[in-house]
C-alpha positions as CSV (number, residue, x, y, z in Angstrom):
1,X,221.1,51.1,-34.8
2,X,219.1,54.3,-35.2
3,X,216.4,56.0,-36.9
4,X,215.6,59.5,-37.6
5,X,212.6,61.8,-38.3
6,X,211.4,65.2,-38.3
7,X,207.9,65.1,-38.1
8,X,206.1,68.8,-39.2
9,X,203.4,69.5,-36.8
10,X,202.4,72.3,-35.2
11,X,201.2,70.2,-32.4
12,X,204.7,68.8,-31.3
13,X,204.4,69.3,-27.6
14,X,201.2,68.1,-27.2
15,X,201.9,65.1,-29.4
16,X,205.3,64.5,-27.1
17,X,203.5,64.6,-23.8
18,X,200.6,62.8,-25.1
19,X,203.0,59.9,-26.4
20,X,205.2,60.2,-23.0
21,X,202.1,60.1,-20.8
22,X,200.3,57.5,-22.1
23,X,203.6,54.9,-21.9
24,X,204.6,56.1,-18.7
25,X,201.8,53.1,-17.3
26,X,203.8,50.3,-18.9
27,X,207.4,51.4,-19.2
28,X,210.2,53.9,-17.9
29,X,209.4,57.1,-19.0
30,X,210.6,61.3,-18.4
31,X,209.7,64.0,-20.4
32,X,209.2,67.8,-20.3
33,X,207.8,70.4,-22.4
34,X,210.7,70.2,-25.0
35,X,211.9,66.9,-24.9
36,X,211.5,63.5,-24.0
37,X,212.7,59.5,-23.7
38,X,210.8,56.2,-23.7
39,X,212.3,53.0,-22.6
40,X,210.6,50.6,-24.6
41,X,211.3,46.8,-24.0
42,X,213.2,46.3,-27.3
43,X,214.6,50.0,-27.8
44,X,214.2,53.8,-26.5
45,X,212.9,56.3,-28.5
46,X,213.9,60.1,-27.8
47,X,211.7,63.0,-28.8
48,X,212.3,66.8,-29.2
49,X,209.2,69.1,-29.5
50,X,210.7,72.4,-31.7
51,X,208.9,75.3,-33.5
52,X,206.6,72.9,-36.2
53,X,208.3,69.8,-35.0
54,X,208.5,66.5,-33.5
55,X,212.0,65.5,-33.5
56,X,212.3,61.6,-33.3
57,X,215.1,59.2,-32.6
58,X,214.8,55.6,-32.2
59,X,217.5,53.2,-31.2
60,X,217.2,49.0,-31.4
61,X,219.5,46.3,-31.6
62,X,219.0,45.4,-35.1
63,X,217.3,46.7,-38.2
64,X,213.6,44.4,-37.8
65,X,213.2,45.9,-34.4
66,X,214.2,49.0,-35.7
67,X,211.6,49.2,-38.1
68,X,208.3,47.1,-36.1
69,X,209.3,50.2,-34.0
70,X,208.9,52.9,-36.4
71,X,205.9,51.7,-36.9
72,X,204.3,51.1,-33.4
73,X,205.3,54.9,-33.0
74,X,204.0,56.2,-36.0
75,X,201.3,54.8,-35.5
76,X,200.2,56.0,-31.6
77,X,201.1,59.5,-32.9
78,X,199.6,59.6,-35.8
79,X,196.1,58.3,-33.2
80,X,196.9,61.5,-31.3
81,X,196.8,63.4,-34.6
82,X,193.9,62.3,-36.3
83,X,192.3,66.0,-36.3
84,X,195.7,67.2,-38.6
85,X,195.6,63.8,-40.7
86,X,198.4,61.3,-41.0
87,X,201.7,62.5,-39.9
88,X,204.1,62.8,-42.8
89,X,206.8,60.0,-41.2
90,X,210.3,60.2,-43.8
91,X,212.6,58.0,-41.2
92,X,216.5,58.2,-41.7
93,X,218.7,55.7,-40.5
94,X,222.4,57.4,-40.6
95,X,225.6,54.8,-41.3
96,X,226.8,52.8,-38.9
């Protein structure tokens, strides 16, 4: 299963590498400027840093994991964000 956001920020780099780097002690992680990919015990999240925004995708077994990972995401970035506020996170999951 997958989820989907496009988070406006005008931090979206930053936020990517902060995210990226501060895993990277506890699980498999690469990133760059533009993009990265966390391997997360019960999933991996991608992230894509654009012009205003964080691109995310998440991908879990099943729709609980899914969504206790949406949440442990939103939640370290929004940490990182707390000078621009809470995020706005508006997470899409396509069809199967």
């Amino acid at each position: 299963m997958q989820s989907l956001a496009s988070v406006p920020t005008a931090h979206a780099a930053r936020y990517l590498t902060q995210l990226c780097k501060h895993w990277s002690h506890r699980f498999t992680v690469a990133f760059d400027d533009a993009s990265g990919r966390i391997d997360l015990p019960a999933g991996v999240c991608h992230l894509t840093a654009g012009p205003g925004v964080l691109g995310l995708v998440i991908e879990a077994a099943d729709a609980r994991t899914l969504e206790r990972l949406e949440g442990v995401v939103a939640e370290h970035l929004n940490r990182f964000a707390f000078r621009e506020g809470p995020l706005p996170f508006a997470w899409i999951r396509p069809a199967a």
